[in-house]
DRENKEKE-497151 format. One record per atom (N, C-alpha, C, O): x, y, z; residue in three letters. Coordinates in steps of 0.001 Angstrom, whole numbers, padded with zeros to 6 digits, always signed. Layout:
<rs>
XYZALA;...
</rs>
This chain:
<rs>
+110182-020117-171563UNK;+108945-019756-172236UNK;+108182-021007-172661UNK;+106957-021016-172780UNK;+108907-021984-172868UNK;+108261-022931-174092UNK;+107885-024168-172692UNK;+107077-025095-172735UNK;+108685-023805-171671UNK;+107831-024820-170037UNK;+106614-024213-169686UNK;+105570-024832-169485UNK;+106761-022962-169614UNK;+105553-022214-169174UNK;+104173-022557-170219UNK;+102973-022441-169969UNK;+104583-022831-170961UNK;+103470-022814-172023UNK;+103270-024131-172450UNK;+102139-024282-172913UNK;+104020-025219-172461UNK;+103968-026441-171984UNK;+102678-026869-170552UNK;+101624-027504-170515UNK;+103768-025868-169232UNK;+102669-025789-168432UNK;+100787-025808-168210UNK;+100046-026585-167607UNK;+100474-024283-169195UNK;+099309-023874-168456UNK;+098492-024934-169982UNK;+097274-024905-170157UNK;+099357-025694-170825UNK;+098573-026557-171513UNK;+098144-028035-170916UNK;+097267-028867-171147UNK;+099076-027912-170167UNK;+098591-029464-168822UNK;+097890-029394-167803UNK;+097369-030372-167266UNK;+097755-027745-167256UNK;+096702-027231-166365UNK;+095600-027215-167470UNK;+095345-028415-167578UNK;+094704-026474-168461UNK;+093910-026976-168787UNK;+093529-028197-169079UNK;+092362-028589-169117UNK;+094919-029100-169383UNK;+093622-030426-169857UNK;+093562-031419-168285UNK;+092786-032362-168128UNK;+094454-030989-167354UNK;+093762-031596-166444UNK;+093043-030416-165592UNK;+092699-030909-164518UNK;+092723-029192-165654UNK;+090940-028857-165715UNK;+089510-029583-166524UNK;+088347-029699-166135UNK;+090068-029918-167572UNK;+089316-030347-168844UNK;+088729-031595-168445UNK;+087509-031757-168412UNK;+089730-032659-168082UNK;+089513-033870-167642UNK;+088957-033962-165952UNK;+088564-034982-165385UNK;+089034-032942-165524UNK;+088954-033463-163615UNK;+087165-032876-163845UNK;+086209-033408-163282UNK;+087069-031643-164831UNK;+085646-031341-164547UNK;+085188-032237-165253UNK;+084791-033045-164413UNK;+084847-032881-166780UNK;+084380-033859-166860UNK;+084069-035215-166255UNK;+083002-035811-166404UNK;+085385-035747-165376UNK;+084902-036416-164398UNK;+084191-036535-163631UNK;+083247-037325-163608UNK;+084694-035308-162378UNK;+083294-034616-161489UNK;+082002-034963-161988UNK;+081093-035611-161469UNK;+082140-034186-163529UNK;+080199-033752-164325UNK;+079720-035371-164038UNK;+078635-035767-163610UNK;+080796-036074-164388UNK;+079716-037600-164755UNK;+079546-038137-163218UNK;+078471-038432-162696UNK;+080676-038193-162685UNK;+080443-038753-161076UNK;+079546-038052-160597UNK;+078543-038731-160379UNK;+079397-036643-160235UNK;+078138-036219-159802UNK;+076613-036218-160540UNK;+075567-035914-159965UNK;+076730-036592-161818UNK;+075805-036470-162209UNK;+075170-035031-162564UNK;+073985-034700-162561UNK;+076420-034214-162895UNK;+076057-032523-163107UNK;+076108-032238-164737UNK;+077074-032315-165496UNK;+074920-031932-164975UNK;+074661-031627-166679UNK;+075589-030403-167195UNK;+075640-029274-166707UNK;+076202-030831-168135UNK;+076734-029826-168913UNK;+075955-028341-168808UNK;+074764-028324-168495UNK;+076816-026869-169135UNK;+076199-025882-169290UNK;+075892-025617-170306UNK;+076738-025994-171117UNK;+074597-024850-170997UNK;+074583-024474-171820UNK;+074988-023531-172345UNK;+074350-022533-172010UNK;+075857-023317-173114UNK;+076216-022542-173804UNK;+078059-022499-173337UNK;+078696-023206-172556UNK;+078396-021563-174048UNK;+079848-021073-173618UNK;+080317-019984-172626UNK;+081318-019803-171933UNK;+079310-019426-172831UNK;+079545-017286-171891UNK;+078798-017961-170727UNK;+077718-018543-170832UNK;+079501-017807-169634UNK;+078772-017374-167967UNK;+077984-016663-167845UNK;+078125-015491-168197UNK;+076921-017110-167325UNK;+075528-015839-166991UNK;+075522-016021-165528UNK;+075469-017178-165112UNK;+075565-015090-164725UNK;+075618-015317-163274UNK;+074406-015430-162973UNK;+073724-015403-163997UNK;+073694-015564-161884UNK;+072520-015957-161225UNK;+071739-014965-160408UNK;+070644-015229-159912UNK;+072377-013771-160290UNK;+071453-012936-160184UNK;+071941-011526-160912UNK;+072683-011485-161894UNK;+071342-010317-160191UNK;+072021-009099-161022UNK;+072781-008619-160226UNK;+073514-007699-160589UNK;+072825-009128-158851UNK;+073910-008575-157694UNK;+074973-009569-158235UNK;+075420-008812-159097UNK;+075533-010426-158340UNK;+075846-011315-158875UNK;+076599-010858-159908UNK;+077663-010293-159654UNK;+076314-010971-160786UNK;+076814-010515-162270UNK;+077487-008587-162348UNK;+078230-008103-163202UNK;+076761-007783-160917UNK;+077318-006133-160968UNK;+078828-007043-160160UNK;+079911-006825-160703UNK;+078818-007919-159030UNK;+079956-007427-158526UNK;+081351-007940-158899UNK;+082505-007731-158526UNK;+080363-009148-160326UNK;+081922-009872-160687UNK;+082360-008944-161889UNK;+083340-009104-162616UNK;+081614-008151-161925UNK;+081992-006680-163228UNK;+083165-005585-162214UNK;+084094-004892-162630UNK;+082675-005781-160804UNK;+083325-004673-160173UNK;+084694-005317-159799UNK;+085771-004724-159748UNK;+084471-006587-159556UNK;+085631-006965-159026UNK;+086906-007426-160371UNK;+088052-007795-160114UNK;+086337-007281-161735UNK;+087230-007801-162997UNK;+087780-005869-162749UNK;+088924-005625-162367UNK;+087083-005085-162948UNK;+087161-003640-163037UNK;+088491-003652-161845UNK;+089540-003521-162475UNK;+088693-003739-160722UNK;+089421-003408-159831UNK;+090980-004141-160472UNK;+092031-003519-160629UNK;+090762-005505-160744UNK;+091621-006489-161518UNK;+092187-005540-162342UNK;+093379-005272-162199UNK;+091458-004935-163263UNK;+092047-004038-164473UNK;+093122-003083-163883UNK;+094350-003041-163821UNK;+091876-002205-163407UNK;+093006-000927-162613UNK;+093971-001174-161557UNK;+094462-000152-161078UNK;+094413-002419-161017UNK;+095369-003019-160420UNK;+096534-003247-161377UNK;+097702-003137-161003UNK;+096247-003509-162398UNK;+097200-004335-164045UNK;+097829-002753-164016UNK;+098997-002474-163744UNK;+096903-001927-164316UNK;+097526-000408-164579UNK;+098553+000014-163335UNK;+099747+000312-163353UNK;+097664-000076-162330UNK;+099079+000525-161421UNK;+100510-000585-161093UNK;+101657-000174-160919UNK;+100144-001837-161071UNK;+101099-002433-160459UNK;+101625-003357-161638UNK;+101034-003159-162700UNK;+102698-004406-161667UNK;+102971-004829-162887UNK;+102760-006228-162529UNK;+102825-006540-161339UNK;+102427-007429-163745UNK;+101555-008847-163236UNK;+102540-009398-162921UNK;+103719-009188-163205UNK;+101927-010323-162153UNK;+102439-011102-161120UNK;+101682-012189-160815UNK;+100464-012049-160932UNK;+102109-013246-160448UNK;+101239-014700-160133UNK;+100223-014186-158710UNK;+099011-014361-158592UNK;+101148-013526-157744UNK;+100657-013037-156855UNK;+099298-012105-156403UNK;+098659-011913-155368UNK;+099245-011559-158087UNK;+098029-010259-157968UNK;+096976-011278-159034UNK;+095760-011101-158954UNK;+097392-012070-159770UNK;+096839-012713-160249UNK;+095874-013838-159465UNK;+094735-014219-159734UNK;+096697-014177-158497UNK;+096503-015486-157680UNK;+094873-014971-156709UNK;+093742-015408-156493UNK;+096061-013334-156257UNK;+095043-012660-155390UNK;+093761-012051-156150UNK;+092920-011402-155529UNK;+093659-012305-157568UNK;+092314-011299-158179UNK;+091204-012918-158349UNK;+090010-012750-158101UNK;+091566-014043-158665UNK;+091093-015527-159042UNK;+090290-015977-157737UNK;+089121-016110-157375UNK;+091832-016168-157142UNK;+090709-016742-155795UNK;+089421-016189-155179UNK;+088421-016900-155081UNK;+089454-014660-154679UNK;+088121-014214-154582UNK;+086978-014275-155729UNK;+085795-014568-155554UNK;+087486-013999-156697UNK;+086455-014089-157746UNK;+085631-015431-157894UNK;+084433-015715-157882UNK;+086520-015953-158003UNK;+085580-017567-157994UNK;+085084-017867-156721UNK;+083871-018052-156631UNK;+085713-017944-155813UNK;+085046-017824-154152UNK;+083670-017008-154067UNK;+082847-017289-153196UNK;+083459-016049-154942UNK;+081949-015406-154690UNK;+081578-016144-155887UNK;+080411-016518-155778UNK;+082107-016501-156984UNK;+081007-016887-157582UNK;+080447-018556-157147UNK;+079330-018924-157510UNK;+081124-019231-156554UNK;+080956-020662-155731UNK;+079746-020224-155004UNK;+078653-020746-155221UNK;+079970-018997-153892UNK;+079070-018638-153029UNK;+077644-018453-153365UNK;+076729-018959-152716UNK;+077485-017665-154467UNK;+076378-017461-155011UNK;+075555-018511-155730UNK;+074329-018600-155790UNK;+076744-019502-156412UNK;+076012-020657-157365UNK;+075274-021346-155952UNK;+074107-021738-155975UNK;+075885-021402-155095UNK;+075630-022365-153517UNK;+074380-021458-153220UNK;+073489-022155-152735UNK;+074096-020440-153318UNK;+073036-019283-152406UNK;+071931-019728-153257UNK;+071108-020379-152614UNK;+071572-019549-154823UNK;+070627-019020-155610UNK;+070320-020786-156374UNK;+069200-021278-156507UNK;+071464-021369-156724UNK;+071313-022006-157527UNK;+071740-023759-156925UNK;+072652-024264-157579UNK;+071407-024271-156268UNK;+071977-025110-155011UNK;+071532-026424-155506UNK;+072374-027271-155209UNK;+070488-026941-156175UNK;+069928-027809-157077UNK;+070881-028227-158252UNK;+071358-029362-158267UNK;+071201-027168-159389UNK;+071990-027425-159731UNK;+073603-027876-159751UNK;+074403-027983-160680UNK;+073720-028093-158297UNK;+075338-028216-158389UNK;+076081-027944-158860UNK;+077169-028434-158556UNK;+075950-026600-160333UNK;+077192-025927-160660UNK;+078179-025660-159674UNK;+079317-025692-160143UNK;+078131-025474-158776UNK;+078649-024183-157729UNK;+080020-025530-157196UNK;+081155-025198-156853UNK;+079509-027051-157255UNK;+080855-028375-157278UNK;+082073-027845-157970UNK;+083240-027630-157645UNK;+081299-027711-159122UNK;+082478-027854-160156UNK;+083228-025923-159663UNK;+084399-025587-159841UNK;+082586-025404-159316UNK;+083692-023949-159515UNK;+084517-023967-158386UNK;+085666-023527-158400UNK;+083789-024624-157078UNK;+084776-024851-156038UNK;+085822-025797-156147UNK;+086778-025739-155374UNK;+085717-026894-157260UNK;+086629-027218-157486UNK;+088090-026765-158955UNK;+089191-027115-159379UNK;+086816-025637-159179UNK;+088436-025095-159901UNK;+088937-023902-159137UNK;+089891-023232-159534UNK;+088211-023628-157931UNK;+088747-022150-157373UNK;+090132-022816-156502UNK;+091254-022309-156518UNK;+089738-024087-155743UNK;+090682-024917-155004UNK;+091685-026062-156240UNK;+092703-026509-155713UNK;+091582-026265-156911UNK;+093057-027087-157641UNK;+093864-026307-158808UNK;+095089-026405-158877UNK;+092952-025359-159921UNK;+093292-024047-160015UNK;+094730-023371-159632UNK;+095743-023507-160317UNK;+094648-022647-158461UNK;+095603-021837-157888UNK;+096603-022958-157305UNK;+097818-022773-157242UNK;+096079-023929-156961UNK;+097491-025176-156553UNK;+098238-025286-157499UNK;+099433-025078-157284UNK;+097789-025659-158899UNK;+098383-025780-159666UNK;+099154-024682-159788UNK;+100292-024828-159341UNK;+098792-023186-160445UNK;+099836-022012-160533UNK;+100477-021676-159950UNK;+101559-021288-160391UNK;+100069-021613-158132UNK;+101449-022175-157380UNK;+102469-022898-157380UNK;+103633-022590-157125UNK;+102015-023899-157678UNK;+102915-025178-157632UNK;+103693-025245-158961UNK;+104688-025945-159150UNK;+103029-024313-159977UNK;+104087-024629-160844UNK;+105282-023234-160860UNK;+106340-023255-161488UNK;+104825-022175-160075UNK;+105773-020911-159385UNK;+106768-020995-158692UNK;+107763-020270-158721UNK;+106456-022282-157736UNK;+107491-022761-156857UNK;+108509-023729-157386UNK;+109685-023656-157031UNK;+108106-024570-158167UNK;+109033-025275-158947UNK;+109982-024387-160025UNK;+110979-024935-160496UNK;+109710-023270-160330UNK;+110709-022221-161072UNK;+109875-022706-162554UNK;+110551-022407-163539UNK;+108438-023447-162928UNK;+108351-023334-164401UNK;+107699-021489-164741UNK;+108368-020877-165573UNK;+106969-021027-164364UNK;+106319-019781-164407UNK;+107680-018667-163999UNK;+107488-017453-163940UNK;
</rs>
């Protein structure tokens, strides 16, 4: 318990630290605010539909890195897509592809090593 949680405290701060890096190397301005606003309203219905499916998946099946792994990656994969479609100036869409890709390495990688 106390590795696992050890763990996902070294996955955030090297999220913490790799996106701040990125922000300054690319030159990508902080967001405002804290809450995600997606970029359009197609956008924002389907990451509602796709958390919704997430849910009623939790209900039927029991968690797992696997259903977890499998609900993350798409989710952020459309939302990369869309920051890339609508919002392409801003270069948000850097930073999510890079947590959709080191992200799940990490929770893998720490699954396979037996800490999770």
């Amino acid at each position: 318990m106390l590795k696992g949680l050890l763990f996902f405290a070294g996955v955030i701060l090297i999220g913490t630290l790799s996106e701040s890096l990125l922000r300054k190397k690319l030159e990508i301005p902080k967001s405002k605010g804290f809450i995600y606003r997606g970029v359009s309203s197609a956008h924002r219905w389907t990451e509602r539909i796709l958390l919704l499916i997430y849910i009623i998946c939790l209900m039927i099946f029991d968690f797992s890195i696997g259903l977890f792994l499998a609900f993350i990656i798409p989710f952020f994969a459309f939302r990369t897509f869309m920051e890339w479609k609508y919002e392409k100036e801003r270069k948000e869409y850097l930073i999510t592809l890079h947590f959709v890709t080191v992200f799940p390495l990490l929770i893998a990688g720490g699954y396979l090593v037996n800490i999770l």
